[in-house]
Backbone of each chain as ProteinMPNN parsed JSONL, in Angstrom:
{"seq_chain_A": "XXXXXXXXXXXXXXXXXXXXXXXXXXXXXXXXXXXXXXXXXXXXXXXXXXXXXXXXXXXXXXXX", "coords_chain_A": {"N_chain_A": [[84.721, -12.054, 114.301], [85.122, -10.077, 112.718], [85.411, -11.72, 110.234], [83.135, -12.654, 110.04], [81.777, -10.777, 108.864], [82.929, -9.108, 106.866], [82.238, -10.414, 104.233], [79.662, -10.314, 103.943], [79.667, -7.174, 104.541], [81.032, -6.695, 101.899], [79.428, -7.654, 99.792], [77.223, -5.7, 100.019], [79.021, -3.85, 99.172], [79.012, -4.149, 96.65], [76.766, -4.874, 95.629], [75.662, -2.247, 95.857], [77.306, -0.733, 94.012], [76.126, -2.055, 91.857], [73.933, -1.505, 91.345], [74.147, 1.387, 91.274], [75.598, 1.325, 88.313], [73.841, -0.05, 86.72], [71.343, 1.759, 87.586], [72.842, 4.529, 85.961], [73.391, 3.66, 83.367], [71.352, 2.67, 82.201], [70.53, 5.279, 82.525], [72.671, 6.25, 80.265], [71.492, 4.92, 77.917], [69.201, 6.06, 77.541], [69.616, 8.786, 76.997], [71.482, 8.765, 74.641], [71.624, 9.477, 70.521], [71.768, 7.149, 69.134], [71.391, 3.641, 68.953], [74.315, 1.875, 69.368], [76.997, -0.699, 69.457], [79.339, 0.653, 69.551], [78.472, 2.358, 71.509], [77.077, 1.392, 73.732], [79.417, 0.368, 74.892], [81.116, 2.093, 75.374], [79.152, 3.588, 77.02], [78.463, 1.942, 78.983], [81.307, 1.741, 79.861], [81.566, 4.253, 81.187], [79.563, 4.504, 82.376], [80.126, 2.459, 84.816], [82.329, 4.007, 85.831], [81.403, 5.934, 87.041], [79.798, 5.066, 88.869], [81.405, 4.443, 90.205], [82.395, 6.991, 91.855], [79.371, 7.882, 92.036], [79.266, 6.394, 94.177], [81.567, 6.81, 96.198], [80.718, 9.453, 96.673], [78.358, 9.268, 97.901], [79.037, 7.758, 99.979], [80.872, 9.915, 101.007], [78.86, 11.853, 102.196], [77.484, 10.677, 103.813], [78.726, 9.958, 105.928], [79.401, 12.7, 107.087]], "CA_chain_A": [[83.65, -11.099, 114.015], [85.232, -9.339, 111.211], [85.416, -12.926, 109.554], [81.361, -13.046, 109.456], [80.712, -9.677, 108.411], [83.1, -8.445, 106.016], [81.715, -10.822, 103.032], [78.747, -9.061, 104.214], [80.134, -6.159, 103.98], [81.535, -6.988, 100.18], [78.254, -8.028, 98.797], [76.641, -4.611, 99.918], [79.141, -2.804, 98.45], [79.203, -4.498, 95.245], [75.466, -4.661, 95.053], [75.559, -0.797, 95.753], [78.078, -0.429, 92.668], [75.962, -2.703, 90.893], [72.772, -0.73, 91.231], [74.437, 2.926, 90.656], [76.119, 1.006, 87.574], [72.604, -0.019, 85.765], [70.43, 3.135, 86.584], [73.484, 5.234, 85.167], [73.592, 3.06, 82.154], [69.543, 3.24, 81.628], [70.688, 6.706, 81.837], [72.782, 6.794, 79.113], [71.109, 4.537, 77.021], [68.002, 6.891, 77.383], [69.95, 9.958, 76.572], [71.515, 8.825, 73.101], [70.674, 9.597, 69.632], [71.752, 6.107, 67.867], [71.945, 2.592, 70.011], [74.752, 0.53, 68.699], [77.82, -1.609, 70.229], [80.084, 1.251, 69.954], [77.606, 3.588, 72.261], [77.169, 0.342, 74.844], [80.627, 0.171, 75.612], [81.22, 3.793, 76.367], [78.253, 3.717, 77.968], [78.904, 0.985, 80.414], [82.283, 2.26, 80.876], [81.234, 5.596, 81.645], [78.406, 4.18, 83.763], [81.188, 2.015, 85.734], [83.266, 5.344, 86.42], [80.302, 7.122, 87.739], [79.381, 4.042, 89.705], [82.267, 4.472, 91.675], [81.983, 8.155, 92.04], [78.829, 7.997, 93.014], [79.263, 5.228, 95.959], [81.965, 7.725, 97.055], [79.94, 10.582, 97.094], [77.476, 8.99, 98.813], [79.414, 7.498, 101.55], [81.286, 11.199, 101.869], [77.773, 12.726, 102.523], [76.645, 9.636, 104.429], [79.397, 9.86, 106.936], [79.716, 13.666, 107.473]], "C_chain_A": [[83.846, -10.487, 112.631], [85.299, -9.938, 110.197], [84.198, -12.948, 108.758], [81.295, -11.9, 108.977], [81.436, -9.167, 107.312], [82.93, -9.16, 104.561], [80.513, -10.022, 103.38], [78.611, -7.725, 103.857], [80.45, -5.55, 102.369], [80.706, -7.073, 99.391], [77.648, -6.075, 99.113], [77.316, -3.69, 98.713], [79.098, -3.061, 96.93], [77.414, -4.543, 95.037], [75.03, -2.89, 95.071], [75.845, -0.35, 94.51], [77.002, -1.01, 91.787], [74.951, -1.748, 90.376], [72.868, 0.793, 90.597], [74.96, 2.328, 88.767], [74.612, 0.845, 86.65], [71.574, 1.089, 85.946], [71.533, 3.824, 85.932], [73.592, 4.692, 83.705], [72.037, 2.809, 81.784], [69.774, 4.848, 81.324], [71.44, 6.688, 80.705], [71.897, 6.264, 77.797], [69.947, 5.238, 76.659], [68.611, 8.115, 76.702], [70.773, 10.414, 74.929], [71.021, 8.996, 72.55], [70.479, 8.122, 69.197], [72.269, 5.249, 69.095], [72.969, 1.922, 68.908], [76.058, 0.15, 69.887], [78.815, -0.588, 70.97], [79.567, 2.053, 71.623], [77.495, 2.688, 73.874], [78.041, -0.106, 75.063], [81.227, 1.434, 76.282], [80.49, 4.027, 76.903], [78.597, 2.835, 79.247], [79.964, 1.366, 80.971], [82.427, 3.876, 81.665], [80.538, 5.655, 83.341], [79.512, 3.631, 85.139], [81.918, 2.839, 86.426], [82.53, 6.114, 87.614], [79.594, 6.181, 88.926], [80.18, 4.221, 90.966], [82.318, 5.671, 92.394], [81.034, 8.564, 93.165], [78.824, 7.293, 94.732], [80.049, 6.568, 97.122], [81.687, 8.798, 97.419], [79.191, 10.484, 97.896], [77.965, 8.842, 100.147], [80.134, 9.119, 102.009], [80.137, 12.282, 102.216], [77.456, 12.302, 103.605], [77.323, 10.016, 106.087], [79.699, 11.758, 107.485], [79.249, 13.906, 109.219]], "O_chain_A": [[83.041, -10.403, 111.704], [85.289, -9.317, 109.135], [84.023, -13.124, 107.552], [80.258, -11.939, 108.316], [80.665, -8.635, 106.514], [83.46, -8.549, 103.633], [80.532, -8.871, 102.944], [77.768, -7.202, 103.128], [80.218, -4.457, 101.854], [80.913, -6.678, 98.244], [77.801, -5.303, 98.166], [76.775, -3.086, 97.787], [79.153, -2.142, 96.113], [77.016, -4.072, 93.971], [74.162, -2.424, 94.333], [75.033, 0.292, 93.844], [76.911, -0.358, 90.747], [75.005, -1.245, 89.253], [72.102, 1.315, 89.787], [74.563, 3.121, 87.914], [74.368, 1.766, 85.87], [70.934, 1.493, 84.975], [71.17, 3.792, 84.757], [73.938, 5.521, 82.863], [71.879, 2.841, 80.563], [69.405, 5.498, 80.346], [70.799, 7.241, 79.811], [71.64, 6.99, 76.836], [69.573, 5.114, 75.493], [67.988, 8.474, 75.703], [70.804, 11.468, 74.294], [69.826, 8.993, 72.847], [69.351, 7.722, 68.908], [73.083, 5.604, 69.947], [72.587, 1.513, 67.811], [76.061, 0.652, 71.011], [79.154, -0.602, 72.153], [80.291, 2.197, 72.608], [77.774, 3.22, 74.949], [77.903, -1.228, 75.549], [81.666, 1.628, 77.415], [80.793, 4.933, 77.679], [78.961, 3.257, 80.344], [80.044, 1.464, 82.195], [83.24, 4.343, 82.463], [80.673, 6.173, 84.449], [79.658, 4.254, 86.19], [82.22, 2.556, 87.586], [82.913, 6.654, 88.653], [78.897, 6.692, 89.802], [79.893, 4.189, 92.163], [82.292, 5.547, 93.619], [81.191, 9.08, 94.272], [78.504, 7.634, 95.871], [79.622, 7.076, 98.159], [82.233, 9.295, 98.404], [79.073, 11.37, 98.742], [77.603, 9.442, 101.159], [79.989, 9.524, 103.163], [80.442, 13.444, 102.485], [77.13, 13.079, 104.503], [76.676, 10.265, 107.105], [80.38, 11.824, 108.509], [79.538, 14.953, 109.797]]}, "seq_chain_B": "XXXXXXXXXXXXXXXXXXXXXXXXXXXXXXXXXXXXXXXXXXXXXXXXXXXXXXXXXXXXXXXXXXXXXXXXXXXXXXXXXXXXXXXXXXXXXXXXXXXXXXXXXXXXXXXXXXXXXXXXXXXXXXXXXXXXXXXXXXXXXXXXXXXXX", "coords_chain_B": {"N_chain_B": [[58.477, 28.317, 57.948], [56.634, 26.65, 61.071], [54.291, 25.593, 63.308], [55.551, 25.122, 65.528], [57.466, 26.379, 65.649], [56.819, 28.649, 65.073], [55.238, 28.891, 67.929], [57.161, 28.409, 69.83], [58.884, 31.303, 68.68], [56.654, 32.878, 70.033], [56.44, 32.007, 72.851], [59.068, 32.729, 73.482], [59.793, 35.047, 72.734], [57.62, 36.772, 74.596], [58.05, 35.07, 77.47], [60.827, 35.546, 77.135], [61.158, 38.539, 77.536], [59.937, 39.27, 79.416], [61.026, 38.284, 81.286], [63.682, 39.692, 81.003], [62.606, 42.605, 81.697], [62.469, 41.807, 84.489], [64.983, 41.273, 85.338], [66.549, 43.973, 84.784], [64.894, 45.305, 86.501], [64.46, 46.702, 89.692], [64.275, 45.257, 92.775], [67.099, 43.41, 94.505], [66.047, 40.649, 95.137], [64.064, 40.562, 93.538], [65.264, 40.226, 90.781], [66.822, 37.962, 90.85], [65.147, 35.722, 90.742], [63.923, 36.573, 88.882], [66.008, 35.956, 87.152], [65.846, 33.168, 87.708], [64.005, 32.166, 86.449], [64.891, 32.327, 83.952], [65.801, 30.259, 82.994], [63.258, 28.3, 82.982], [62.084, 29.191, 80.656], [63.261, 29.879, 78.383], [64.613, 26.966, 78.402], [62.268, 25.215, 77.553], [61.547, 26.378, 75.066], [64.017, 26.135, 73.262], [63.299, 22.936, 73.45], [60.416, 23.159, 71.684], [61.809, 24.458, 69.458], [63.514, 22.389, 68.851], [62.064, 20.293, 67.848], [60.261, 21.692, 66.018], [62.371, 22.205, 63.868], [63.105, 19.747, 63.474], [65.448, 18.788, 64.187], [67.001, 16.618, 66.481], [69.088, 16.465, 67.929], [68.985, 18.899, 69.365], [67.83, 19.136, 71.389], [69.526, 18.008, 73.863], [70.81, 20.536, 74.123], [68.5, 21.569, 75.721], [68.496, 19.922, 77.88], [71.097, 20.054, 78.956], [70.562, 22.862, 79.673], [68.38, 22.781, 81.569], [70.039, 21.456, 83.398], [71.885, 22.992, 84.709], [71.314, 25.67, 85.442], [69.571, 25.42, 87.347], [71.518, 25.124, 89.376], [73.24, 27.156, 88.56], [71.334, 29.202, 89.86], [71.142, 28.452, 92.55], [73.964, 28.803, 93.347], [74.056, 31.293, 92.951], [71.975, 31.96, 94.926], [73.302, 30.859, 96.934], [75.085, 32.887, 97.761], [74.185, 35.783, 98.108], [72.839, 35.162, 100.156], [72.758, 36.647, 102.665], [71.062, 38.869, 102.248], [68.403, 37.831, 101.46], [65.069, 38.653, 100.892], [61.909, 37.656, 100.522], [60.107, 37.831, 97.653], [56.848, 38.899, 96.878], [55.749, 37.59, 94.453], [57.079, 35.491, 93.785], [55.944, 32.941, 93.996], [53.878, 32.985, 92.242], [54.682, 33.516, 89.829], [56.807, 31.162, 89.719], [54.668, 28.637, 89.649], [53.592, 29.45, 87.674], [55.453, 29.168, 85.528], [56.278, 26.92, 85.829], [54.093, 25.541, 84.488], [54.027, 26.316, 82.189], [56.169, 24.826, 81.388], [55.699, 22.353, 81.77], [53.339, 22.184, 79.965], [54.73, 22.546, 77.55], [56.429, 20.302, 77.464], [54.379, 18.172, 77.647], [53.11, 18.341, 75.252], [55.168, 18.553, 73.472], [56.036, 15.798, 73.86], [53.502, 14.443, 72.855], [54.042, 14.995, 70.363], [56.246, 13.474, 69.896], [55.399, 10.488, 70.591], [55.653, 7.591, 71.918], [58.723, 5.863, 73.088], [61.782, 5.72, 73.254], [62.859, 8.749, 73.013], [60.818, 9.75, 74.109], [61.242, 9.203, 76.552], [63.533, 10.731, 77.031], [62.717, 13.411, 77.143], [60.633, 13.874, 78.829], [62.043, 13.139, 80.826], [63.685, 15.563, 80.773], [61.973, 17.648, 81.318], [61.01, 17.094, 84.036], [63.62, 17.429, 85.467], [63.602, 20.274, 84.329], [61.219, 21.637, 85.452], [61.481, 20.46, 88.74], [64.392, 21.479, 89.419], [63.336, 24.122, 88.892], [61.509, 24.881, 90.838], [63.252, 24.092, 93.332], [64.931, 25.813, 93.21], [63.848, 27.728, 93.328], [62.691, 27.807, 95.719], [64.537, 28.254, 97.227], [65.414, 30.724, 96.843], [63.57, 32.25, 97.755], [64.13, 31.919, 100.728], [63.988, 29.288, 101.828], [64.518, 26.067, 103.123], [66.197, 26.557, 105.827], [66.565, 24.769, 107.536], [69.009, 23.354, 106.32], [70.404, 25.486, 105.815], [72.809, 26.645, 107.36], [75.338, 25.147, 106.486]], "CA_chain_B": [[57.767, 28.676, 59.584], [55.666, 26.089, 61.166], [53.218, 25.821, 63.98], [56.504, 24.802, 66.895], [58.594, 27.246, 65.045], [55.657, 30.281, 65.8], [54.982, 28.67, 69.549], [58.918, 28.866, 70.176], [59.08, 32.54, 68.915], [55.829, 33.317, 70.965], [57.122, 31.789, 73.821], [60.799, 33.376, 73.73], [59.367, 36.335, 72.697], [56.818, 36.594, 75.386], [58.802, 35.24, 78.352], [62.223, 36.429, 77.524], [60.956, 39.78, 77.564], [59.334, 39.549, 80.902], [62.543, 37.742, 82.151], [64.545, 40.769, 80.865], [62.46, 43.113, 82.59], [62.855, 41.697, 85.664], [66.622, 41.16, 85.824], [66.791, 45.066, 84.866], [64.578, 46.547, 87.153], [63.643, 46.306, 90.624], [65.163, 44.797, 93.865], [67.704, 41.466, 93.738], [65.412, 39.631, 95.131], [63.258, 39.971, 91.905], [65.847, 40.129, 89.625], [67.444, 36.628, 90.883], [63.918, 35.308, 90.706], [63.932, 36.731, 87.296], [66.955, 35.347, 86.19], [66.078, 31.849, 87.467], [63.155, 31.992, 85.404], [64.875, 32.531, 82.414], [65.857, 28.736, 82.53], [62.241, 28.133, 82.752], [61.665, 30.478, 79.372], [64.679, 29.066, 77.258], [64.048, 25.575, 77.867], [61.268, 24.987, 76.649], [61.636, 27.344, 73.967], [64.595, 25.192, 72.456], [62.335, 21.853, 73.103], [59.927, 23.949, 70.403], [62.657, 24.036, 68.336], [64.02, 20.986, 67.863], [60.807, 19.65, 67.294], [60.181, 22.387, 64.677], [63.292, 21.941, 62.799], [63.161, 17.955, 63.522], [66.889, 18.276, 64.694], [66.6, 16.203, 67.681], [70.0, 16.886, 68.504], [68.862, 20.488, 69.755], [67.209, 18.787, 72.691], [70.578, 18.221, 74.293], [70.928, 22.057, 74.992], [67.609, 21.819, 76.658], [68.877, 18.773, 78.829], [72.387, 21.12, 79.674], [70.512, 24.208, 80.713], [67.611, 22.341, 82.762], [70.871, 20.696, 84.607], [72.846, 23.822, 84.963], [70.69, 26.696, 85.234], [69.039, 25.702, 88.896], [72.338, 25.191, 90.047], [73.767, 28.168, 88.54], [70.877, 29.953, 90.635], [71.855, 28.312, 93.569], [75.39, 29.446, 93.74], [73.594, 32.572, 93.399], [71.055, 31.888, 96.201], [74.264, 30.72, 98.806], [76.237, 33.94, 97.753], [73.371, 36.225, 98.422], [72.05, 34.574, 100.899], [72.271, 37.404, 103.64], [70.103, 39.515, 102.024], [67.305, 37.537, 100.779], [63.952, 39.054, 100.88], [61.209, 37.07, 99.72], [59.717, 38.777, 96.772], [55.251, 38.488, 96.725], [54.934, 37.105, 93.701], [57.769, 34.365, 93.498], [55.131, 31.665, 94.065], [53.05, 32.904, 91.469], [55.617, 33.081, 88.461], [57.202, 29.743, 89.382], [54.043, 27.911, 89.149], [53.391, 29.675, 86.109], [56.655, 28.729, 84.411], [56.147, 25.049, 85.757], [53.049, 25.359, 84.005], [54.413, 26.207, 81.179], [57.618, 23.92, 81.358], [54.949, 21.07, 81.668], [52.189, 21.829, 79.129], [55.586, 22.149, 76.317], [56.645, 19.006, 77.486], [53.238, 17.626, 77.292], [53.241, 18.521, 73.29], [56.342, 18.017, 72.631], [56.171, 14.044, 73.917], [52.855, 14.068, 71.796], [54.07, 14.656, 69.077], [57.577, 12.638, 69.073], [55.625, 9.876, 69.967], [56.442, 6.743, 72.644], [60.273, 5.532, 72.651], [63.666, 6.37, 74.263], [62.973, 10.167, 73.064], [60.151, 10.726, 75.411], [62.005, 9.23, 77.893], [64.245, 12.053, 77.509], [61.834, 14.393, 76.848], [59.765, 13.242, 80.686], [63.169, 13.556, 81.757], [63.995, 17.313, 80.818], [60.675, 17.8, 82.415], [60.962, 16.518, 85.236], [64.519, 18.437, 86.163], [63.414, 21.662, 84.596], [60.59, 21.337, 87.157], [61.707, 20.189, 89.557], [65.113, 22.306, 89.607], [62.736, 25.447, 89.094], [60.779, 24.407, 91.947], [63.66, 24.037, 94.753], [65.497, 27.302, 93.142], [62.679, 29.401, 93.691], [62.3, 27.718, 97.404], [66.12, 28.339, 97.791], [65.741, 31.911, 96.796], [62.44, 32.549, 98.912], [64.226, 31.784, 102.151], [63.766, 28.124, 102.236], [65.472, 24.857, 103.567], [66.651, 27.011, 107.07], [67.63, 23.288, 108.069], [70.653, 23.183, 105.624], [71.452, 27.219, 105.498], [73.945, 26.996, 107.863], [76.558, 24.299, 106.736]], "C_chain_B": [[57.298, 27.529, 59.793], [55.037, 26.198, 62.616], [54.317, 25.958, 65.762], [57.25, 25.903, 66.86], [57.891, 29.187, 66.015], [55.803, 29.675, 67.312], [56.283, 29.49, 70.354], [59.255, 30.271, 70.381], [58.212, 33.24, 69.955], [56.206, 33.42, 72.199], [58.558, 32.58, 74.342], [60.316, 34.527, 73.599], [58.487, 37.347, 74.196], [57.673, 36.716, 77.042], [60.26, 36.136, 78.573], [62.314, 37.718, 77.5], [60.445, 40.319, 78.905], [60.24, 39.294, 82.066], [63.397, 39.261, 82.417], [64.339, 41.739, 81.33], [62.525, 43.21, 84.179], [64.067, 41.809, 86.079], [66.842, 42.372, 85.85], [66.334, 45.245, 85.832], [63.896, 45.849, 88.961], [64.946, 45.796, 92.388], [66.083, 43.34, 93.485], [67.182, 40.324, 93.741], [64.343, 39.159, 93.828], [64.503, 39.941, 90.945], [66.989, 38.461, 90.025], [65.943, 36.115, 90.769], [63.876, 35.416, 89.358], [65.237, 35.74, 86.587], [66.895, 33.727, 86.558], [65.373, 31.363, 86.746], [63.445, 32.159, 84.021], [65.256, 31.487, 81.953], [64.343, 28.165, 82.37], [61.448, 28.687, 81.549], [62.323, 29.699, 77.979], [64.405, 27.848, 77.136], [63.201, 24.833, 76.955], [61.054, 25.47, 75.25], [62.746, 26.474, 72.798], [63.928, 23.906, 72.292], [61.72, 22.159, 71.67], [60.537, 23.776, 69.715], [63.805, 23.716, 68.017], [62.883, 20.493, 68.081], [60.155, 20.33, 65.935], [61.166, 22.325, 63.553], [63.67, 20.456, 62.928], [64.681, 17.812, 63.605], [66.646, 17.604, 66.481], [68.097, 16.305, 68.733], [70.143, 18.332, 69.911], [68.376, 20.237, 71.403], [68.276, 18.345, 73.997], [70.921, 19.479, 74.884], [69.796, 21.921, 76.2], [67.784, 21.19, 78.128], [70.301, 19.646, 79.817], [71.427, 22.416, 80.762], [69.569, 23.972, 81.542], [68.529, 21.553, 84.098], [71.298, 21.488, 85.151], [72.072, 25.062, 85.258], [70.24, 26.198, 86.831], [70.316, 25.754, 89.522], [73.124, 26.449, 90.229], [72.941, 29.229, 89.773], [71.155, 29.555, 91.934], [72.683, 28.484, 93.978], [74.688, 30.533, 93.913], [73.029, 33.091, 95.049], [72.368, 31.841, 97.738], [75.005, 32.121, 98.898], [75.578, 35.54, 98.247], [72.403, 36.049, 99.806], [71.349, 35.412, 102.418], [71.559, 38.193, 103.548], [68.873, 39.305, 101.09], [65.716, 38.194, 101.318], [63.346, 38.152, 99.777], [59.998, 37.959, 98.829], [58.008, 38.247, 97.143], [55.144, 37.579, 95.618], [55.531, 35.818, 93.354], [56.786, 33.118, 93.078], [54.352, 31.635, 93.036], [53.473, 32.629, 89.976], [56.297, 32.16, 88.625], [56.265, 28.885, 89.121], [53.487, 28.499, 87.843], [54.007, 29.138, 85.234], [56.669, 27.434, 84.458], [55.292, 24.882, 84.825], [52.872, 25.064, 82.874], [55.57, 25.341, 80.44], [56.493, 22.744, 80.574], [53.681, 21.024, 80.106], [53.437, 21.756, 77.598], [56.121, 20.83, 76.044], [55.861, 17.808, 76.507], [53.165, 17.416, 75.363], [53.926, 18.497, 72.398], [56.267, 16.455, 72.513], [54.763, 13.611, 73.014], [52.906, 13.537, 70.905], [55.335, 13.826, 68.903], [57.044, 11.166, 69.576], [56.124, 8.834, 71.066], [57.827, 6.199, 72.0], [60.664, 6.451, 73.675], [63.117, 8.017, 74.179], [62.148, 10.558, 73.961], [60.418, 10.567, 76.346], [62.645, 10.556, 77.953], [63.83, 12.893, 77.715], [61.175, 14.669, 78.494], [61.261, 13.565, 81.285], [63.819, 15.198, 81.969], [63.106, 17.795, 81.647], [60.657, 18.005, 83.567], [62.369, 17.357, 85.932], [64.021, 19.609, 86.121], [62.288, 22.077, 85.571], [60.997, 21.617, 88.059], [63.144, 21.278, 90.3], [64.764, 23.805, 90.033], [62.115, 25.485, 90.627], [61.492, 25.02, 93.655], [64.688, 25.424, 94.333], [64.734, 28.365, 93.742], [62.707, 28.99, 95.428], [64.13, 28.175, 98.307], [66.259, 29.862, 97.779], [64.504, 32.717, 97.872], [62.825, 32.241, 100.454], [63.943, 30.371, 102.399], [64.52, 27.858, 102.729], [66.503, 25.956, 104.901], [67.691, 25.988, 107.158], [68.576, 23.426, 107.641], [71.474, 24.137, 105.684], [72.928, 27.017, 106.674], [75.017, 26.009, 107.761], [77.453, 25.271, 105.864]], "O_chain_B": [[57.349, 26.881, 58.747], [55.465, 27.217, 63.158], [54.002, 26.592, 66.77], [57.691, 26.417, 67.888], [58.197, 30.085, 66.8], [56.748, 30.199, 67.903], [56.403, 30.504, 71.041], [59.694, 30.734, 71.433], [58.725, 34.065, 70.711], [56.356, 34.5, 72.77], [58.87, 32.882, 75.494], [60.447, 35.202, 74.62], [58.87, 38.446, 74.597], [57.909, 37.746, 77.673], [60.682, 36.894, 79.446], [63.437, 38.218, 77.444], [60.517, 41.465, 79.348], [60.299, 39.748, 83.209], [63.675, 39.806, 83.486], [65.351, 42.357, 81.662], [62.601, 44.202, 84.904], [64.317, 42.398, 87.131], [67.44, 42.623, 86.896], [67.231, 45.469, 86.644], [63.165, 44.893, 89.223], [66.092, 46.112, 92.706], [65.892, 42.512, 92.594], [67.382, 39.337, 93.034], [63.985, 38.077, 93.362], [64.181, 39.14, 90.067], [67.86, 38.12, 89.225], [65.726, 37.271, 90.407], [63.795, 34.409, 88.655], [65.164, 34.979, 85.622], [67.647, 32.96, 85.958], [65.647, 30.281, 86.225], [62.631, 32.157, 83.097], [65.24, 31.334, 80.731], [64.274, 27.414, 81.397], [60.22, 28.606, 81.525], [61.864, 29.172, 76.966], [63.996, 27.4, 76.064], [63.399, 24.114, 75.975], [60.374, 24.856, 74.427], [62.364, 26.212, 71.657], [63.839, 23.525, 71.125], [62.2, 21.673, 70.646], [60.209, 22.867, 68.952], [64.726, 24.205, 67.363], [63.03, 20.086, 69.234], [59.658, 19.691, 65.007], [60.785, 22.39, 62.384], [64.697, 20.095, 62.352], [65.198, 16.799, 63.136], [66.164, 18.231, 67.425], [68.124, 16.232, 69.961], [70.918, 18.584, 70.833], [68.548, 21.002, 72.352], [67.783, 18.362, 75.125], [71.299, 19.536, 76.054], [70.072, 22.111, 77.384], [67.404, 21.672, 79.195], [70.377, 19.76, 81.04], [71.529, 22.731, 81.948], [69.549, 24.772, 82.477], [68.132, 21.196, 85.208], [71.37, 21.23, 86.352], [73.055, 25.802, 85.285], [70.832, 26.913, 87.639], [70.306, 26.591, 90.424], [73.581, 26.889, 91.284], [73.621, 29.942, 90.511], [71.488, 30.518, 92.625], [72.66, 28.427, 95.208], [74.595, 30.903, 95.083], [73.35, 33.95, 95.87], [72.403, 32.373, 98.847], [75.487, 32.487, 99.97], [76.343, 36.394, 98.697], [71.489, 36.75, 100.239], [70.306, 35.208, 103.039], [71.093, 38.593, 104.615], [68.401, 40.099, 100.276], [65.495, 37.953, 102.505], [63.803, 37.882, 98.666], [59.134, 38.638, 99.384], [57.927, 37.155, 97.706], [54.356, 36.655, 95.819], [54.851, 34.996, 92.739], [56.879, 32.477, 92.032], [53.962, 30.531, 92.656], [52.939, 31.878, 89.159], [56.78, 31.885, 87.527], [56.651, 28.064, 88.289], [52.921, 27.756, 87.041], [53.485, 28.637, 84.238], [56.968, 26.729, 83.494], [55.601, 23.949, 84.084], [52.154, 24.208, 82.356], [55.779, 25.238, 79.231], [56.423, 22.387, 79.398], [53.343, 20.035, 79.455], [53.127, 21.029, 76.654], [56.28, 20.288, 74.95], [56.143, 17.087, 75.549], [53.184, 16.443, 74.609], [53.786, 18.451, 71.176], [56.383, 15.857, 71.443], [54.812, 12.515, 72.455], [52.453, 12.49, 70.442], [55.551, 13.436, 67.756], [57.838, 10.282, 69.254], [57.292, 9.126, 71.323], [58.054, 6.098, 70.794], [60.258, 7.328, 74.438], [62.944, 8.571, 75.265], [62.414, 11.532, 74.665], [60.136, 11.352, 77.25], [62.347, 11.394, 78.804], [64.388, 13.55, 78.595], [61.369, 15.709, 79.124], [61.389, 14.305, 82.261], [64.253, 15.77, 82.97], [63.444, 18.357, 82.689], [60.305, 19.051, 84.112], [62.13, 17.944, 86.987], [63.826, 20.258, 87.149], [62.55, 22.879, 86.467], [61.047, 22.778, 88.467], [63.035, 21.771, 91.422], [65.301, 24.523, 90.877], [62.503, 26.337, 91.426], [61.028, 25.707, 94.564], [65.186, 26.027, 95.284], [64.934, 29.405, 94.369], [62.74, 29.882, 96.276], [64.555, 28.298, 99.455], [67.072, 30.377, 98.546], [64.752, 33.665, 98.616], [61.961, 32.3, 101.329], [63.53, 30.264, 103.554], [65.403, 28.648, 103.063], [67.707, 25.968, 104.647], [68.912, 26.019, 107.011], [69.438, 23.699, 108.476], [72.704, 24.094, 105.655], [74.03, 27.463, 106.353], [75.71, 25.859, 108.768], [78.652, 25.037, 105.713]]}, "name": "protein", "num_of_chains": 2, "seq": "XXXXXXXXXXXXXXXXXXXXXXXXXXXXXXXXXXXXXXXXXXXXXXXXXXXXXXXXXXXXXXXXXXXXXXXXXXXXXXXXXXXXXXXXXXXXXXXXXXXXXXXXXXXXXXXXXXXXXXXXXXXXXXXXXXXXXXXXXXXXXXXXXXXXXXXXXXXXXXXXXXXXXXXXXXXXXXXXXXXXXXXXXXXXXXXXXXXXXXXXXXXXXXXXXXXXX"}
């Protein structure tokens, strides 16, 4: 059982991450003054941080 | 001077004077009412100008205190919370200040103009709004459902 479901399981959560990961990174890219390479790497890794953040925020709301 | 520069002072002048009367005088329930409206006053008022002094940087404050300012009233609202009285006119000066949130918006994204900036711009909007919105319903006795966690 836990065979079939926890790829299952794996894709959600990584499509969860994926999703908090690109609106947060529309967010920053909206909220700069100047786009360049430097700004889209601290952005993505910012976004990535907050990706995980949020998931865990979510699930510690989700599950209360 | 120019035409954002006058609005701005009008505006700050105007509201933050009506703000300031409220926070002085009266019961808490108006004077937290008052003071959540003074994020609804300020905001916009810096929008004005950074669009008048074409620093677009300035619009960053506006983005801080439309994030921080409902929340700040919400700590208020939970800490207070046993003696809220809902003031008469709450309803009438938050849709005022939306009113006004929205029509600065409106003329600010005019004039800067499609692009990324009015994204941001629709986006200040849209919190200081929206933040004003569920402050004022947080300080009027709203959301029962949640009051007690």
């Amino acid at each position: 059982m836990t065979r079939r479901t926890a790829p299952r399981a794996f894709l959600l959560a990584a499509g969860e991450l994926l999703a908090w990961w690109a609106g947060l990174a529309l967010l920053w890219l909206v909220l700069i003054t100047t786009v360049d390479t430097l700004e889209r790497i601290v952005g993505a890794s910012c976004a990535a941080a907050g990706a995980l953040a949020a998931r865990a925020g979510r699930r510690a709301v989700t599950w209360r | 001077m120019n035409g954002w520069i006058l609005a701005a002072t009008v505006e700050l002048g105007g509201g933050g004077a009506a703000a300031l009367w409220g926070v002085a005088t009266g019961p808490p329930a108006r004077r937290l009412t008052a003071q959540n409206l003074t994020t609804s006053v300020v905001c916009p008022a810096l929008l004005l100008l950074a669009q008048g002094y074409a620093r677009p940087a300035y619009v960053d404050l506006a983005l801080l205190l439309a994030l921080l300012g409902p929340v700040g009233t919400l700590v208020f609202a939970r800490l207070l919370s046993g003696e809220q009285v809902s003031g008469p006119n709450v309803r009438g000066a938050t849709w005022t200040a939306a009113g006004l949130d929205a029509a600065v918006v409106v003329a600010v994204c005019a004039a800067v103009g499609p692009g990324r900036s009015m994204v941001k711009l629709l986006l200040i909007g849209t919190l200081l709004i929206g933040g004003n919105i569920i402050a004022s319903r947080a300080l009027a006795g709203g959301f029962r459902g949640v009051g007690g966690g």
